[in-house]
C-alpha positions in Angstrom: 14.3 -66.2 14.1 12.4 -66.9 10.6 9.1 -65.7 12.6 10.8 -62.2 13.0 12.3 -61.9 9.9 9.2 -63.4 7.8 7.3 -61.0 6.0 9.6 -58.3 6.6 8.9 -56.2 4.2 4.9 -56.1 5.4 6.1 -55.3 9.0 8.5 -52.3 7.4 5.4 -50.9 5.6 3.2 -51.4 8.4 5.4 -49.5 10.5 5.8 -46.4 7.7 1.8 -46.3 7.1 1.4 -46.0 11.2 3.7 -43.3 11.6 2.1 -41.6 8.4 -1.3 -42.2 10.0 0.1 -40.5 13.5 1.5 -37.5 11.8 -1.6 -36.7 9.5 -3.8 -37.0 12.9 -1.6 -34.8 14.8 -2.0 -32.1 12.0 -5.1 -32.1 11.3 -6.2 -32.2 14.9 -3.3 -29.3 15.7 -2.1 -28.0 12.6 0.7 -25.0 12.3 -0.9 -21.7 11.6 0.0 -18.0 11.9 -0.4 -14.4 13.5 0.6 -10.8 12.7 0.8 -9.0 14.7 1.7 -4.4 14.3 3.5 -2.2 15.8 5.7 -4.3 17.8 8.4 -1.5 20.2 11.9 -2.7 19.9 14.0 -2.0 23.3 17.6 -0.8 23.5 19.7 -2.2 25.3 23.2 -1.1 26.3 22.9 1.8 25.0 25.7 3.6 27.6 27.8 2.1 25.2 27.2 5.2 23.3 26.4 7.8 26.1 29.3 7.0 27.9 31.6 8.3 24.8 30.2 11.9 25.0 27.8 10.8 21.8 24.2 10.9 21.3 21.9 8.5 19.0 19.3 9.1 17.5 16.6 6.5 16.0 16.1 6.9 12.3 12.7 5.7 9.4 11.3 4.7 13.3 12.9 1.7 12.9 12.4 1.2 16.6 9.3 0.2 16.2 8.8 -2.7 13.8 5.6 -2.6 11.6 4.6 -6.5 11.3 5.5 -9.7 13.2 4.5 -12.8 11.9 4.4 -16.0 14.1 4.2 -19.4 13.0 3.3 -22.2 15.3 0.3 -24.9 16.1 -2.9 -23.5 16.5 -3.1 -24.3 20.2 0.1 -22.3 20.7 -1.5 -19.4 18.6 -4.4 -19.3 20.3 -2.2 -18.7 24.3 0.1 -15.9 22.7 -1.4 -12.4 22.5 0.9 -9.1 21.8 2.1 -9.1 25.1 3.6 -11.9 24.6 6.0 -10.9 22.1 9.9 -9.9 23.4 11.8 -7.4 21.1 15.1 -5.8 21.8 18.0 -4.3 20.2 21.6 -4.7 21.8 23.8 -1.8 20.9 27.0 -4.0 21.7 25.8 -5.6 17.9 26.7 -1.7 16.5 27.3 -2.3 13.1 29.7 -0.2 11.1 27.0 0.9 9.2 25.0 2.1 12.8 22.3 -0.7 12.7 21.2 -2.7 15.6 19.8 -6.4 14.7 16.2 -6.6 16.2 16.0 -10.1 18.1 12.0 -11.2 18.8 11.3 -13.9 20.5 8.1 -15.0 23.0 8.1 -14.9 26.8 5.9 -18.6 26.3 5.7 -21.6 24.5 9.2 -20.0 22.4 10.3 -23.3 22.2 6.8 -24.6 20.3 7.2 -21.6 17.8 8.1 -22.9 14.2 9.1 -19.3 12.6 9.1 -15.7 13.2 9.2 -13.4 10.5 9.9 -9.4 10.8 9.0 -6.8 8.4 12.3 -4.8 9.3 15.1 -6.7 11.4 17.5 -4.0 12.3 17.5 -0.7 14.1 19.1 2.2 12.0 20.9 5.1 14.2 22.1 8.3 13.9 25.3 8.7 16.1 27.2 12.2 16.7 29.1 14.3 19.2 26.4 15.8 22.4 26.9 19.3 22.1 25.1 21.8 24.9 24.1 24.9 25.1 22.5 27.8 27.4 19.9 30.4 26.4 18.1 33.2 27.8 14.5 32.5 27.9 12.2 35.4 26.4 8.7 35.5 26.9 6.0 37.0 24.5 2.5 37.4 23.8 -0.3 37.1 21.0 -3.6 38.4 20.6 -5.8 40.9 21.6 -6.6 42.4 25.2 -9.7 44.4 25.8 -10.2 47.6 24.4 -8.7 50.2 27.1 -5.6 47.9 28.3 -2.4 47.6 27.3 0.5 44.6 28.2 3.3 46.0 31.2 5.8 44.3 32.0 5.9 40.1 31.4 8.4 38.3 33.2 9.4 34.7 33.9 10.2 33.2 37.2 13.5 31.4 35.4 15.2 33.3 32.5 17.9 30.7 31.6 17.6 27.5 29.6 20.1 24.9 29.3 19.6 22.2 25.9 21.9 19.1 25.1 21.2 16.6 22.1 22.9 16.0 18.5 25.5 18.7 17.7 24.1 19.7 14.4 20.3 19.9 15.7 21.9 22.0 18.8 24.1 24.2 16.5 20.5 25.3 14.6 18.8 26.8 17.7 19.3 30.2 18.1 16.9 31.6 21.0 14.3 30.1 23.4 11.0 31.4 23.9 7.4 31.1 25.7 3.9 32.6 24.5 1.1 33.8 26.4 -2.1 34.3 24.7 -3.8 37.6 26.4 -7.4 37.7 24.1 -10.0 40.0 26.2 -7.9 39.6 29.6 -8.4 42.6 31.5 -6.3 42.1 34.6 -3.1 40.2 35.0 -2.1 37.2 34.1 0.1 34.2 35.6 0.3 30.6 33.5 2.6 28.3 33.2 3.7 27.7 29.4 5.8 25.6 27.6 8.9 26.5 26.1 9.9 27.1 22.1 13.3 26.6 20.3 13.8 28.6 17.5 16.4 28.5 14.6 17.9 31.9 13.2 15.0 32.1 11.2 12.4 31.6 13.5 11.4 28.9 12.5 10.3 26.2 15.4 12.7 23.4 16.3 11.5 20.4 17.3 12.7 18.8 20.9 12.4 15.3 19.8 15.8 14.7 20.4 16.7 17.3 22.8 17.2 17.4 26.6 16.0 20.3 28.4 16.4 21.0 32.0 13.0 22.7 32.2 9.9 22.5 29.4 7.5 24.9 31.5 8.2 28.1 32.7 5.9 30.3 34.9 5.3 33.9 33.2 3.8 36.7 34.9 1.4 39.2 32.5 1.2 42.9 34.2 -1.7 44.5 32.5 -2.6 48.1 32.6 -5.8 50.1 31.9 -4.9 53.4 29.5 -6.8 56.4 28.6 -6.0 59.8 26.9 -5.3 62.5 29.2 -4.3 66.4 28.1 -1.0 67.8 28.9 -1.1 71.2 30.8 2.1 73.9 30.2 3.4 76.1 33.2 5.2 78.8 30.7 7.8 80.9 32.8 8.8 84.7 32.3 7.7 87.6 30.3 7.9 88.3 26.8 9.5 91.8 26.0 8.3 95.4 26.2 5.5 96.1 23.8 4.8 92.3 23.9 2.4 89.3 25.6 1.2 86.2 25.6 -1.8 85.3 23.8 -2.9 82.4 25.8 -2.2 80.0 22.7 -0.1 77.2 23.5 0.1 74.6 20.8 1.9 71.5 21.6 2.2 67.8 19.4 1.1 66.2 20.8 -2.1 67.9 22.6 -3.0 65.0 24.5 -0.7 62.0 25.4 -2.0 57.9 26.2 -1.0 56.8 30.0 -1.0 53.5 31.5 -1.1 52.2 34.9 -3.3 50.2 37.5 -6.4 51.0 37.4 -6.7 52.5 41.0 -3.5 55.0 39.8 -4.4 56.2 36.7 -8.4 56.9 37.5 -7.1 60.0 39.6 -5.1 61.3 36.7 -7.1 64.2 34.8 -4.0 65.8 33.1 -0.1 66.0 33.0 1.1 69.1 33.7 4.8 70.1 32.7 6.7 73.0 34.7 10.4 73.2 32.6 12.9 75.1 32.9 12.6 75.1 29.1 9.6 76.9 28.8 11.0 80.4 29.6 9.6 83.3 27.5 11.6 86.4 28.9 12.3 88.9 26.4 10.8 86.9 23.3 9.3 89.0 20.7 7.9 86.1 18.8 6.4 82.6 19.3 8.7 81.0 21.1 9.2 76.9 20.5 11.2 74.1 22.5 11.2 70.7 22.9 10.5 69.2 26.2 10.7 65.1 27.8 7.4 65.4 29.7 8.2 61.4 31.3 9.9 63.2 34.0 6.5 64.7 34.6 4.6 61.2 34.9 3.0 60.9 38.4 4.1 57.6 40.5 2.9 54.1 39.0 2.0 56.0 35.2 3.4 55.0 32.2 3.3 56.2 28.6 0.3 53.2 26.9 2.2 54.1 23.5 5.7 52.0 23.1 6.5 54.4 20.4 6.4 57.8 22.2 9.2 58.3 23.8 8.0 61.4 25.5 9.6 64.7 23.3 6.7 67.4 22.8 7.6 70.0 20.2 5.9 73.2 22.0 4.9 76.7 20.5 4.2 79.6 22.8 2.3 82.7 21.1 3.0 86.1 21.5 2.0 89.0 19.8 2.3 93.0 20.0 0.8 94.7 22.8 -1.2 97.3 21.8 -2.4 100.3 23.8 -6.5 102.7 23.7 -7.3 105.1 26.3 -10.6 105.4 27.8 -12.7 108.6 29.8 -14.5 106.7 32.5 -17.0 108.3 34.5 -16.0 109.6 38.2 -19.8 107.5 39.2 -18.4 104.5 37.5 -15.7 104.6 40.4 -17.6 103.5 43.9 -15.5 103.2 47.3 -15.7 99.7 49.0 -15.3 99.2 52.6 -16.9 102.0 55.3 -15.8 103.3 58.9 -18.3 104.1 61.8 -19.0 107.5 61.7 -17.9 109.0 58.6 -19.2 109.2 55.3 -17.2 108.3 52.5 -17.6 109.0 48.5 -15.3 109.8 45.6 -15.1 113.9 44.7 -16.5 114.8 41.5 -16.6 118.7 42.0 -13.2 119.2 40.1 -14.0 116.5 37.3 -16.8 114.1 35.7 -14.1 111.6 34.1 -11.0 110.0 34.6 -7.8 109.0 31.5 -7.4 104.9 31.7 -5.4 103.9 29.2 -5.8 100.4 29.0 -2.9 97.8 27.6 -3.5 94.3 26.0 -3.2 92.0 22.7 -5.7 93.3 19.8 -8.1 90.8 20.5 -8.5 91.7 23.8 -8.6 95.1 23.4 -11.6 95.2 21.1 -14.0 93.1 23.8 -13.6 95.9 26.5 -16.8 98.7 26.4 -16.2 102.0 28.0 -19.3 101.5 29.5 -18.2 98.3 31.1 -15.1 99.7 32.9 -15.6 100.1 36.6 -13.4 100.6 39.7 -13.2 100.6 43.4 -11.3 102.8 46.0 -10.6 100.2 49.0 -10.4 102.3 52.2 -7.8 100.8 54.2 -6.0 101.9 51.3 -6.9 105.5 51.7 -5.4 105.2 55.1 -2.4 103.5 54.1 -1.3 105.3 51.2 -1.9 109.0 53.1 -0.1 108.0 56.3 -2.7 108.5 58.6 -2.9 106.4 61.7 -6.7 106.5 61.9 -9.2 108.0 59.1 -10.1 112.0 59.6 -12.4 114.0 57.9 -10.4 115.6 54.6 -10.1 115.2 51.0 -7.4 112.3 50.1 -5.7 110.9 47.2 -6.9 107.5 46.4 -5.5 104.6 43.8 -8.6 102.9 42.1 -8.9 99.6 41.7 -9.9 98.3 38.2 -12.2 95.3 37.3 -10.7 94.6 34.0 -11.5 91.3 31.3 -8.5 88.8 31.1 -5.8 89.8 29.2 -5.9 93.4 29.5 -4.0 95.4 32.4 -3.7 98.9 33.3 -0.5 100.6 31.6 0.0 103.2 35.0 -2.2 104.0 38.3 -4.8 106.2 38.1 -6.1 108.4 41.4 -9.0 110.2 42.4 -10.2 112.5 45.8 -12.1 110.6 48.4 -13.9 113.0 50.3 -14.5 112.2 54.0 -17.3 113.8 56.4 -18.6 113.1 60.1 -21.6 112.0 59.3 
């Protein structure tokens, strides 16, 4: 009993210095270091908790996703744990009352070896409101340029209604829903799919971050048509009162109007020509102006290229005064056209040399025609006809001539001559 308790006080520091000496080897041969590690993502969990009370969060700073995790641990512990290793999740049943979410991290190994872990943020902060939703009609638009020559149709999407649901007040900002198609130097039509844009009441792009949509992509269909200028031709009805005519001078604004269609359509199109009702000139002593649609005068498959014309022409008719001049045309300037077996035909000049024709027409008209220009034509059937004879006899007959006269001037009354007719 003296052995064990001799020298006690040698054995008690024996003891101390050993267990000194075993800690200082374990440390320095393993000693506690440290990782960081970035950008650690925090999962939620329970998160119904919130859904299932007709409320939407969302996750505010991006405090779901922690900046720096620092481990501390031995060395050889360290050295096994990678990024993957480290386990960090938020449990929305620890909703505070201020809406934060402690973060709890931990390690899917060696989690019992590890000294300390320290977080740069430890809580989740959320923003937590009423789930509001809302339907919109989808309109579809386009930017840029086509090809000279073409112009968009019609554009169409193959659904035209969107439905959104998120945070009330982000919801209660979106005012329409639309998709873009960009159309630079497309010549033919176009089908894409393209993603859908919320807008506020300004226009203004809203983001989705937070927003379910039922559809993101939309198919739209581009029709494109080729356009040219084409002139528009007026069918004028009527006649413009005694003493009176036409001049042939219809000014219309516009002259000339821009179609659109396919291709194959429009390249048979040379003009548009309008046959109203409205142009009716009976009587008028004056120009005469109306206003016509000429869209109802489109041919199948053409369209107006200009959005802005909505078809009216204004359209001014000229007339003017008739005026009257009397010529003496030579009986040799009159020849007889047509001839019968047998007989010998020719106009009789024995009685007179000349013939009155007093000719009818606007000024301008008038003043082109030469006496020595005027010529005319006895038909013979004619003769037959207009002296009752079943069958041409010798005799002298009465015989209406024929006048080959310029445009725009007319005869004002029939003029006759004798037609002689011999057995040859």
């Amino acid at each position: 009993m003296k052995r064990l308790t001799a020298n006690w006080g040698l054995k008690l520091a024996s003891i101390l210095f050993a267990a000194i000496v075993w800690f200082l080897v374990t440390n320095i041969n393993d000693p506690v270091t440290s990782v960081r590690y970035t950008n650690i993502p925090v999962a939620l969990k329970n998160t119904n908790l919130i859904t299932d009370q007709g409320q939407v969060y969302s996750i505010l700073d991006d405090s779901a996703n922690i900046s720096s995790v620092t481990i501390y641990a031995p060395r050889t512990v360290i050295d096994s744990l990678s990024q993957n290793n480290i386990v960090a999740y938020a449990d929305f049943q620890d909703l505070s009352s201020l809406n934060t979410v402690t973060i709890n991290v931990s390690t899917n190994k060696y989690s019992d070896k590890i000294e300390n872990i320290v977080l740069s943020s430890d809580v989740v902060k959320l923003s937590i409101e009423r789930k509001a939703t809302k339907s919109l009609v989808l309109s579809a638009t386009t930017s840029g340029n086509l090809a000279d020559g073409y112009m968009i149709g019609d554009i169409s999407t193959e659904q035209n209604m969107l439905r959104i649901s998120g945070p009330e007040s982000v919801i209660n900002t979106i005012e329409s829903a639309v998709v873009d198609v960009d159309v630079t130097g497309f010549t033919s039509n176009i089908g894409t799919d393209a993603d859908i844009i919320l807008l506020d009441a300004d226009g203004n792009q809203v983001s989705t971050a937070q927003i379910e949509m039922n559809i993101k992509t939309v198919r739209v269909n581009v029709v494109i048509y080729e356009t040219k200028y084409v002139p528009v031709n007026y069918v004028v009805q009527g006649e413009p009162a005694s003493g009176y005519a036409m001049t042939g001078q219809i000014d219309s604004t516009p002259s000339e109007v821009l179609i659109a269609g396919r291709s194959s359509v429009i390249s048979s199109v040379s003009e548009i020509t309008v046959d109203d009702s409205a142009l009716d000139v009976s009587g008028m002593s004056s120009n005469y102006s109306a206003t016509v649609d000429i869209s109802k005068y489109l041919p199948s498959g053409v369209s107006f290229g200009d959005k802005d014309f909505n078809g009216v022409c204004t359209v001014v008719v000229h007339i003017d005064n008739v005026e009257e001049e009397t010529f003496d045309v030579d009986i040799d300037r009159i020849s007889v056209e047509g001839e019968v077996d047998g007989f010998k035909i020719s106009v009789d000049d024995t009685e007179y040399d000349t013939v009155s024709l007093t000719l009818q027409g606007l000024s301008d008209d008038i003043k082109k025609v030469k006496e020595s220009d005027i010529k005319g034509t006895v038909d013979v059937d004619s003769i037959v006809k207009q002296n009752n004879l079943d069958e041409l006899k010798p005799g002298t007959y009465s015989a209406e001539v024929t006048w080959e006269l310029p445009n725009g001037v007319t005869a004002k009354s029939k003029v006759s001559v004798y037609v002689t007719v011999e057995e040859k």
